[in-house]
Every structure is written in C-alpha cells, then in structure tokens.
N, CA, C and O of each residue as an XYZ file, in Angstrom:
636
protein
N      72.057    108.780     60.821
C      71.578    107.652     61.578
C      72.347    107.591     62.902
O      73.526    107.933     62.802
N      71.974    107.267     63.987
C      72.334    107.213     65.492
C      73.189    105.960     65.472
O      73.131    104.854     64.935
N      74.012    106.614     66.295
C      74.948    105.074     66.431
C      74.182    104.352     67.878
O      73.592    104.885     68.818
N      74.443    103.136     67.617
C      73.269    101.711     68.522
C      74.433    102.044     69.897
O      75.659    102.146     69.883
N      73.715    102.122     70.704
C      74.129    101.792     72.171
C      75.638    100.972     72.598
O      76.509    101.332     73.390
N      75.529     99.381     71.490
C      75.988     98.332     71.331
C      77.132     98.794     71.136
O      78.010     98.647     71.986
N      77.402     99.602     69.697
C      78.389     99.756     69.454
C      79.628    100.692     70.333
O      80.833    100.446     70.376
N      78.780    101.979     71.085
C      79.742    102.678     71.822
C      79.996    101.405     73.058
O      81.167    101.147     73.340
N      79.399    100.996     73.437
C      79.617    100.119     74.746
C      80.902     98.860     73.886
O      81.684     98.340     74.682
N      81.045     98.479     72.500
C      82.144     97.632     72.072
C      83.622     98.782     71.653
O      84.756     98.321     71.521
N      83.376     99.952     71.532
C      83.942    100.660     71.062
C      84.490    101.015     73.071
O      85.704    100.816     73.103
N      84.221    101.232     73.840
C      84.770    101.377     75.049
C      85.461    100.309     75.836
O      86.264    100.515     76.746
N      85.004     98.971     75.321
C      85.838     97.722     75.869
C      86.878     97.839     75.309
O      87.905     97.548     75.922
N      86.960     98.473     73.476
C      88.215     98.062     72.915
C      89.043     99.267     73.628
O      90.141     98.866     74.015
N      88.783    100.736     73.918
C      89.608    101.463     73.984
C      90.070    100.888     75.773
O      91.085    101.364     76.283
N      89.291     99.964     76.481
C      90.329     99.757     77.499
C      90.817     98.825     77.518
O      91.514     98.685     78.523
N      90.816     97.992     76.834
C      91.989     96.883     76.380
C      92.893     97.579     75.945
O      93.803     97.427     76.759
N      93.347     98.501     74.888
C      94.351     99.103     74.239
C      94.817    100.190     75.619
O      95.976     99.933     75.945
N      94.453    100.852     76.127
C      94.634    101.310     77.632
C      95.800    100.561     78.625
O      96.926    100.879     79.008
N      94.969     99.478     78.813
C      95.205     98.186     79.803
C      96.881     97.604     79.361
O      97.807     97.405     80.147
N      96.882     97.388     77.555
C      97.899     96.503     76.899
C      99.015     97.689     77.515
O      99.866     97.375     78.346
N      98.855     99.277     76.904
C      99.688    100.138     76.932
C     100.309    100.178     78.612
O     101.534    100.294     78.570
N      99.874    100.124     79.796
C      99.981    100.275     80.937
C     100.637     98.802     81.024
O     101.419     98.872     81.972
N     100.675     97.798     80.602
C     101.552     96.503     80.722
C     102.785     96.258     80.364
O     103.622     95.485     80.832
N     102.832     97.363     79.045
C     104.635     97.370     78.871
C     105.395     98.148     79.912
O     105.170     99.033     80.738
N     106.406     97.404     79.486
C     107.453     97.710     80.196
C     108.012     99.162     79.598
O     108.506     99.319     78.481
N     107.780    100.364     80.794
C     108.874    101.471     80.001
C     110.356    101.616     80.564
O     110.880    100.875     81.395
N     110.754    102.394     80.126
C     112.329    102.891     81.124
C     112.543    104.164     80.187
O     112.057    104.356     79.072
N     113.599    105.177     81.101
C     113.739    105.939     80.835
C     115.070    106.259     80.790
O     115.974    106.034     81.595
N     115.055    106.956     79.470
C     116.608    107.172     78.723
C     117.110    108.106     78.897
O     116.467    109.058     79.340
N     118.490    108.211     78.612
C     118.916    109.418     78.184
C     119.743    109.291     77.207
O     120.898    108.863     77.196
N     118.807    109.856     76.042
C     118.887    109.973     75.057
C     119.805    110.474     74.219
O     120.434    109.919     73.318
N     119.824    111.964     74.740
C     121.089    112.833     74.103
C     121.650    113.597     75.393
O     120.969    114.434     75.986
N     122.783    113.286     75.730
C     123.560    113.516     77.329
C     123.936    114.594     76.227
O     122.982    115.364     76.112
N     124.945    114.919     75.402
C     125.209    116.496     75.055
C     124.254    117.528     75.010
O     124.737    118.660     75.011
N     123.012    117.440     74.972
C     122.123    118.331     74.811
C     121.901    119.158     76.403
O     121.348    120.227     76.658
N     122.419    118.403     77.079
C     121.835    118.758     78.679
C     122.006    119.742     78.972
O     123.210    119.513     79.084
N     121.915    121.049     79.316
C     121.979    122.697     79.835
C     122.640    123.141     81.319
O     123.385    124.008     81.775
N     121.792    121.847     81.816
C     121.838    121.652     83.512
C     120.582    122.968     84.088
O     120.571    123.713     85.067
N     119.920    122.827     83.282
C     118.898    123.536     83.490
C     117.870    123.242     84.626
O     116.974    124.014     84.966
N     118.168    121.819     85.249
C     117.610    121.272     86.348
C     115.956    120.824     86.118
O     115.286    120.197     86.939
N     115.623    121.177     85.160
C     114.062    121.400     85.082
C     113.523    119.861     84.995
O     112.294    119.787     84.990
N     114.114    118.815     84.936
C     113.702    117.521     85.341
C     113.613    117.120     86.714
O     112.877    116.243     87.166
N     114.215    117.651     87.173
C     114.794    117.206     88.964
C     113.386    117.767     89.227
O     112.434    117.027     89.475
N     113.275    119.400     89.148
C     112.215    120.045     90.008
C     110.818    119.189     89.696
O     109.856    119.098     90.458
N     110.956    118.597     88.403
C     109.520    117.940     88.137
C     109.619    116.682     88.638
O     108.674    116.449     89.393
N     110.172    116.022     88.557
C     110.688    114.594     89.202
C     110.289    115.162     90.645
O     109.243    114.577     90.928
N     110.558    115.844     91.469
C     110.437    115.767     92.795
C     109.176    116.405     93.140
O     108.484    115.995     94.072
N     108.806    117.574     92.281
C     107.087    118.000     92.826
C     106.479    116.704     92.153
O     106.163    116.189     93.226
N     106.194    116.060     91.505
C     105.455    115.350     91.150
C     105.402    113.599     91.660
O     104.514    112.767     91.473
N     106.685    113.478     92.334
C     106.969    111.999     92.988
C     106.493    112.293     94.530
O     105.609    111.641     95.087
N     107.245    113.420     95.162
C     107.309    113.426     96.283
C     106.485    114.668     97.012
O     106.407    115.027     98.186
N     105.955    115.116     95.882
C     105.023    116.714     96.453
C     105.821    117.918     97.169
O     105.283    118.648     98.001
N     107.540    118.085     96.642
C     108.296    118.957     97.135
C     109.294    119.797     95.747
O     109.653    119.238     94.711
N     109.479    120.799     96.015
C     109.880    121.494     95.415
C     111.485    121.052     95.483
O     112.027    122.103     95.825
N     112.482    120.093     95.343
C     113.827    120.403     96.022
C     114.146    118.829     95.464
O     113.568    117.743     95.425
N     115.870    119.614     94.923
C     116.805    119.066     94.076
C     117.002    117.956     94.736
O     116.858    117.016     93.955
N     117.313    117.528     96.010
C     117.828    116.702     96.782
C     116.347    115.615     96.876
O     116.507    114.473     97.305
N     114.999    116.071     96.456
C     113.948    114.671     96.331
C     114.004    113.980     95.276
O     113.452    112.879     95.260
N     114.828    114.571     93.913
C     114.903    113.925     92.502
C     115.311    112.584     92.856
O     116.015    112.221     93.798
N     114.754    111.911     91.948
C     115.308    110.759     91.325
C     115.909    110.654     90.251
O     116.050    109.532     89.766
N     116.493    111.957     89.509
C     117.344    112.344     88.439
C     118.153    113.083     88.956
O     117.788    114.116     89.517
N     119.879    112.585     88.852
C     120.636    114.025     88.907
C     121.240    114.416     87.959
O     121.736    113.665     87.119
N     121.311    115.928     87.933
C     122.036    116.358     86.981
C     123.354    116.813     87.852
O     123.123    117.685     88.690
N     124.840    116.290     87.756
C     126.338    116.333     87.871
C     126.711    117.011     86.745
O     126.192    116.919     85.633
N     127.734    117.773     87.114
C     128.793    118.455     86.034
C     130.375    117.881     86.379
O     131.093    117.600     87.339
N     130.378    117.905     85.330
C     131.731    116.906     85.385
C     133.419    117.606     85.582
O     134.531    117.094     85.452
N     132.923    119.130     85.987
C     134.616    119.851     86.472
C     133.781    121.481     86.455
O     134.268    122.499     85.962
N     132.869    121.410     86.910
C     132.687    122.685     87.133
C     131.560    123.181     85.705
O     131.420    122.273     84.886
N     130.703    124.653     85.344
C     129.995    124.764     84.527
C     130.613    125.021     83.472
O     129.782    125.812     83.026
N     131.575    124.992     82.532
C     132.134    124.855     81.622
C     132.521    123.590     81.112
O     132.843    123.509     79.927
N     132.533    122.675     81.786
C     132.332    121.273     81.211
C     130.754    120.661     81.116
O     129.811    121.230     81.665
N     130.619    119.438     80.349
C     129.551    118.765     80.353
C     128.858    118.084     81.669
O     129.343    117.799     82.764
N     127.541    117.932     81.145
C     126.503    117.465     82.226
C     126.185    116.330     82.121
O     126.036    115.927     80.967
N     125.929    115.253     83.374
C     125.895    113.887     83.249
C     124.754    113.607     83.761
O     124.574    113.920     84.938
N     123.798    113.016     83.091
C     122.523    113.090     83.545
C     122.428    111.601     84.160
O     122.394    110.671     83.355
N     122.379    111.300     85.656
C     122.418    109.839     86.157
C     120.997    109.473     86.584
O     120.694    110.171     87.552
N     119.933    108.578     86.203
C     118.979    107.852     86.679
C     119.057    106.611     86.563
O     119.894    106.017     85.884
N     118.085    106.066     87.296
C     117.945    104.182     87.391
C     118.067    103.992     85.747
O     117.507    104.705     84.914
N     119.082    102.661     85.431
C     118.717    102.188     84.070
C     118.473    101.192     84.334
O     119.323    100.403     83.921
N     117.340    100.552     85.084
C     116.504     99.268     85.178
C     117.200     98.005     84.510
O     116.950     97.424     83.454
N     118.438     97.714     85.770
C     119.324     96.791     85.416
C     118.280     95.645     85.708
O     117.269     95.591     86.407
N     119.178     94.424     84.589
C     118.087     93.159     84.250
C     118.424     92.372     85.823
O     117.542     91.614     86.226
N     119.677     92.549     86.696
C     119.612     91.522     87.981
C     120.214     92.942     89.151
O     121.329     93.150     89.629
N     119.020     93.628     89.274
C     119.769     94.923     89.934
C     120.103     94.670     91.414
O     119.548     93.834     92.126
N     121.097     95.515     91.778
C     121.929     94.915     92.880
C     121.308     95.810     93.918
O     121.688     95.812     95.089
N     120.279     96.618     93.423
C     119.482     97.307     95.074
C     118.570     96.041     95.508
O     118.619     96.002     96.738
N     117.952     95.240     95.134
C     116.961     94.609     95.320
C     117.471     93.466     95.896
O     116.985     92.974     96.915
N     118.664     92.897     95.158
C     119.471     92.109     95.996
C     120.100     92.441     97.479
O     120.054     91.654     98.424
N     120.734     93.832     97.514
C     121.121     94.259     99.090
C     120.148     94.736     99.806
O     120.461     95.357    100.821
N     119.087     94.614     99.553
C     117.831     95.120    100.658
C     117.319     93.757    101.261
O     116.829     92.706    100.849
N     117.763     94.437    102.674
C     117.718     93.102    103.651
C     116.167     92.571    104.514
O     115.804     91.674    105.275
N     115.577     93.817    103.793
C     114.139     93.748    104.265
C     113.327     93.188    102.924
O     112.246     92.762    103.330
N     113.393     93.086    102.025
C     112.907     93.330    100.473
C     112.102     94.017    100.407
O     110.991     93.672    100.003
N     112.371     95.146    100.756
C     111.467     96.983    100.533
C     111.422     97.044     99.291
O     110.368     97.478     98.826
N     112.513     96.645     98.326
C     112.383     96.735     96.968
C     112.722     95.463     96.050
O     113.862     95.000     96.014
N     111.594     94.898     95.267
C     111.236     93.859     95.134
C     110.823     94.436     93.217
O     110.230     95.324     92.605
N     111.616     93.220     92.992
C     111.737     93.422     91.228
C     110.411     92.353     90.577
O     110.292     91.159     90.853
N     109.595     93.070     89.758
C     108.930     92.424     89.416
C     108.394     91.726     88.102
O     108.516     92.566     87.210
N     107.921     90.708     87.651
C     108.581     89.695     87.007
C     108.570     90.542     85.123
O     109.057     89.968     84.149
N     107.972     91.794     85.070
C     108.162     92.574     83.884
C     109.642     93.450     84.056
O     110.057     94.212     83.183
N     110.251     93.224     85.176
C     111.252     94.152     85.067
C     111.283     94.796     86.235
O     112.158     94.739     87.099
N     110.439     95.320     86.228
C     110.005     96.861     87.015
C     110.727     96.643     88.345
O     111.102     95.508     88.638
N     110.954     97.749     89.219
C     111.124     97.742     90.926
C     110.412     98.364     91.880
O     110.538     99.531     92.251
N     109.497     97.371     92.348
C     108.813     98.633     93.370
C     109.256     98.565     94.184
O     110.173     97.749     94.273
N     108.842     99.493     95.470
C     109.508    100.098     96.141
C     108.351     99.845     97.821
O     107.293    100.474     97.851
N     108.610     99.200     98.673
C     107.591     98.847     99.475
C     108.014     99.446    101.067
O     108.835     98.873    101.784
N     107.245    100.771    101.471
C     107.592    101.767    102.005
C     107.817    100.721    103.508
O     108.833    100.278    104.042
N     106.007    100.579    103.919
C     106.150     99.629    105.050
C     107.323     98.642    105.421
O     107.326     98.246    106.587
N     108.121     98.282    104.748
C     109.654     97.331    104.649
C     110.488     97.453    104.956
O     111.139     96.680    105.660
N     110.896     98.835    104.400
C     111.905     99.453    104.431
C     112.585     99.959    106.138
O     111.708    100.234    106.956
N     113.901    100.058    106.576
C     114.469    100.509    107.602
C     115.235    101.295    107.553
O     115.972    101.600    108.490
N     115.233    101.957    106.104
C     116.048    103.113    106.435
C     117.667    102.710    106.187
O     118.451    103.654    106.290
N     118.196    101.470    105.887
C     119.767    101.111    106.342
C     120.143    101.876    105.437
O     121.157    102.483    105.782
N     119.667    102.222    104.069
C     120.886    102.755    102.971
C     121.851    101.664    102.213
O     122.978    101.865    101.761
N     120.979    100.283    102.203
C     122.011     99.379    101.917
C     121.633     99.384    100.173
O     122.412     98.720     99.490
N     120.685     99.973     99.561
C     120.274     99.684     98.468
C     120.746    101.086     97.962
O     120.879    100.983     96.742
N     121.062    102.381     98.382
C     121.824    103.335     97.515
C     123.394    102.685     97.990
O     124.091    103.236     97.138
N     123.993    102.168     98.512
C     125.266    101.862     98.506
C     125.646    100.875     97.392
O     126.735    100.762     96.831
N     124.671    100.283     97.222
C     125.065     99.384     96.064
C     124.423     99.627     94.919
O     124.654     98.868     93.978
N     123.764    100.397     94.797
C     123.633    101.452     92.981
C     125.184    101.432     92.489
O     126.173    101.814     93.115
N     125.101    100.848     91.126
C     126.670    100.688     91.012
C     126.750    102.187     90.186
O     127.851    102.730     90.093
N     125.463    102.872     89.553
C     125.882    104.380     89.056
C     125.495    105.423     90.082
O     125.672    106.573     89.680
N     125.060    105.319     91.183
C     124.402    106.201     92.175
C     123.396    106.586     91.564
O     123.418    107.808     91.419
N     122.209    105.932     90.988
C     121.025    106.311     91.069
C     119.927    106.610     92.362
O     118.893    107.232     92.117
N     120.203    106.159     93.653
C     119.553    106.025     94.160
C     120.061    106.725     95.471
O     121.122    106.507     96.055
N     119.098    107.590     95.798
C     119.299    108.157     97.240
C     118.329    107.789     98.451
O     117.362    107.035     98.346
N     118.791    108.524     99.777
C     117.578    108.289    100.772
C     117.358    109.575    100.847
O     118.231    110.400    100.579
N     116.032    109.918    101.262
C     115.144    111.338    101.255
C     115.224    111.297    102.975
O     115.340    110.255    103.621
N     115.120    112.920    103.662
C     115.375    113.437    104.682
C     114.901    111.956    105.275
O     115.851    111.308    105.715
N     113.292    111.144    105.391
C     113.008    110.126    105.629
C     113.442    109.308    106.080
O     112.895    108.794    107.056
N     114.824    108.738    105.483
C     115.463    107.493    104.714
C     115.025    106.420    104.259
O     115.263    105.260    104.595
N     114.196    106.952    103.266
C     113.391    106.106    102.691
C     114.050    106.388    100.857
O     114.274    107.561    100.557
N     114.306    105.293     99.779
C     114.882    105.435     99.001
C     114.415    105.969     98.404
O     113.222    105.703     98.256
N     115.054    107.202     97.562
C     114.682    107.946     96.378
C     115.025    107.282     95.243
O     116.232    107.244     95.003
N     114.094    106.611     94.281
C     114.859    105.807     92.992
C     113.233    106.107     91.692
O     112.024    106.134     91.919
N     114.096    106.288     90.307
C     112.897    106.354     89.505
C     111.932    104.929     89.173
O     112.161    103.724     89.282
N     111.086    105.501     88.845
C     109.872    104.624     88.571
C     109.401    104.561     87.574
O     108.441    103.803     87.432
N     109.926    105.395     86.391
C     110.154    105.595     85.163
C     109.012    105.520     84.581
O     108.477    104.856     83.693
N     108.707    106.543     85.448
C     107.012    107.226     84.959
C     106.919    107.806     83.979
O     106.070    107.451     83.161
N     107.996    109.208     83.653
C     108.578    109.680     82.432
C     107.934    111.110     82.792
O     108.082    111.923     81.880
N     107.320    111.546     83.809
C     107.249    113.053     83.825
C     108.386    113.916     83.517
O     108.250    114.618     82.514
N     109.020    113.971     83.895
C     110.413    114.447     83.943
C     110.047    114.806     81.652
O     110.269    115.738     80.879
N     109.771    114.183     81.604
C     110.534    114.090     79.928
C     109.867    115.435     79.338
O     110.455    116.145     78.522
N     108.447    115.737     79.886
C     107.736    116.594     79.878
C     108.664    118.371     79.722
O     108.669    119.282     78.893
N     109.274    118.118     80.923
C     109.965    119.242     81.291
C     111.781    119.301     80.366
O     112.626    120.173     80.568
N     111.863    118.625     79.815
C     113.233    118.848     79.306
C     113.244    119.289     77.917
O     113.225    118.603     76.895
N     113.282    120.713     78.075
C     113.405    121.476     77.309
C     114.537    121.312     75.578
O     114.547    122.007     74.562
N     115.056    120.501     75.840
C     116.357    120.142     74.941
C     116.079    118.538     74.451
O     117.087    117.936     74.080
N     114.990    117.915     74.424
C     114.815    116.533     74.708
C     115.640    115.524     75.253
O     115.317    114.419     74.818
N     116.787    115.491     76.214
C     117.523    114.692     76.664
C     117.281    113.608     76.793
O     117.915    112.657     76.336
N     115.741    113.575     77.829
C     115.319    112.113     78.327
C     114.635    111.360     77.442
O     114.195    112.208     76.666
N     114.307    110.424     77.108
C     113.025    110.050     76.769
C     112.681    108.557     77.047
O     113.542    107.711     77.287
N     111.212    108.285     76.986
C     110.564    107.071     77.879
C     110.394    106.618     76.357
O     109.948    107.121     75.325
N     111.254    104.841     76.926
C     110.946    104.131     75.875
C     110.388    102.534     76.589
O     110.718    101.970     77.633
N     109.209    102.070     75.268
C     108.963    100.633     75.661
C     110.123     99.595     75.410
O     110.821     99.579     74.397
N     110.230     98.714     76.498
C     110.940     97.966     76.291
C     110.804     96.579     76.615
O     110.042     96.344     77.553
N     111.567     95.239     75.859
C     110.320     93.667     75.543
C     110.535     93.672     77.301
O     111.461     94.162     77.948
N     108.881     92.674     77.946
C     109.162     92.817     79.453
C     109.618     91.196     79.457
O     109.991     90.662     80.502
C-alpha cells in the first residue's frame, strides 16, 4: 500500500524540528584526551582550510604547543567558551558579542583590528589573521573529523 502524501509531508516537519532543536544546542569543543595528541597538526590544517579557505598553521583556531621541545607532551589550546569571557568584554567596538545561549560571534564589519580581545584570552586562544581580524573557534567541530587519536571532541552543553 502507498504511503498518503500527508504522511511524508508530517514525517518532513518532524525531521525539521528535530534538525532545528539539534542546531539550538549549545556545543563546545573539548579536549578530551590531551595525552593522546601526536602533534600531528591535522586539526589546525582542517580548522583553517575549512574556516578561512587557507591551507596554514598560523589561520587555526586550534594550537597545537609542545611543552620543551618534541620529546615532551602536546598542549592542545582552543576557546573553552568561558561563561563571562573577557574577549567580549575588551572589545571596544563589540565585534564580538556573546550570545544569550553562550555562543560568541564574531562581527567582522566592527572590528578594528586593535588586538584587544587576543590580549585578554586568559589561555591564548585567540589570534589576529594577516587581516587583523580575530582568529577564535566557533566550535563547529570540524577539526574533530581530522584527529586521528580522538583528542577533540564536540560536546552539547545546557545553553
């Protein structure tokens, strides 16, 4: 028997409500297991072709640091979507503007370039790109894709 018209057309409202709900939480992105890290870089390169359409370590919004050279451990530093973050507070333009789930966007037109919002990253998450326009994650979670060792991972969190 044929399924009624009715039903795929109720069966497509529900799958974009469940769509819609999923795109409303709040994610952020972890790091999960910092010993696992290689320094294999393979987050950075995806983080930056995929944010900024460039191939190059210096567009990440993830760094990977070694902590005394390659025989010691790797410190994997990104935004941890502090609850009263102090970039949003020192941006004198409000280029970056926290919004009421958490989140930080990032509002290009605003921005001047001062560098006052990577100076006050209290872990150095945040850089300026050749631009000077801030490099900071958005905790999209591509990156997680590429880490071979699972280091990162994107979790929901209450908004």
């Amino acid at each position: 028997m044929p399924e009624s018209p009715n039903i795929n057309i109720e069966l497509g409202k529900i799958e974009s409500h469940v769509i819609e709900e999923k795109l409303k939480k709040k994610r952020r992105l972890k790091v999960a297991h910092p010993e696992r890290c290689i320094g294999c870089l393979g987050c950075m390169f995806a983080c930056s072709r995929i944010r900024r359409g460039s191939v190059s370590l210096q567009d990440s919004a993830i760094k990977i640091l070694t902590r005394g050279g390659i025989e010691s451990d790797f410190m994997v530093v990104v935004c941890r979507g502090c609850q009263d973050p102090p970039c949003v507070r020192a941006c004198p333009k409000a280029a970056l503007e926290q919004k009421p789930d958490g989140s930080i966007v990032f509002h290009e037109d605003l921005c001047n370039g001062c560098g006052k919002c990577e100076e006050s990253c209290l872990i150095g998450a945040i850089s300026l790109g050749k631009d000077r326009t801030p490099i900071k994650c958005i905790h999209c979670g591509a990156c997680v894709a590429f880490c071979p060792h699972e280091v990162l991972k994107l979790e929901e969190v209450p908004a």
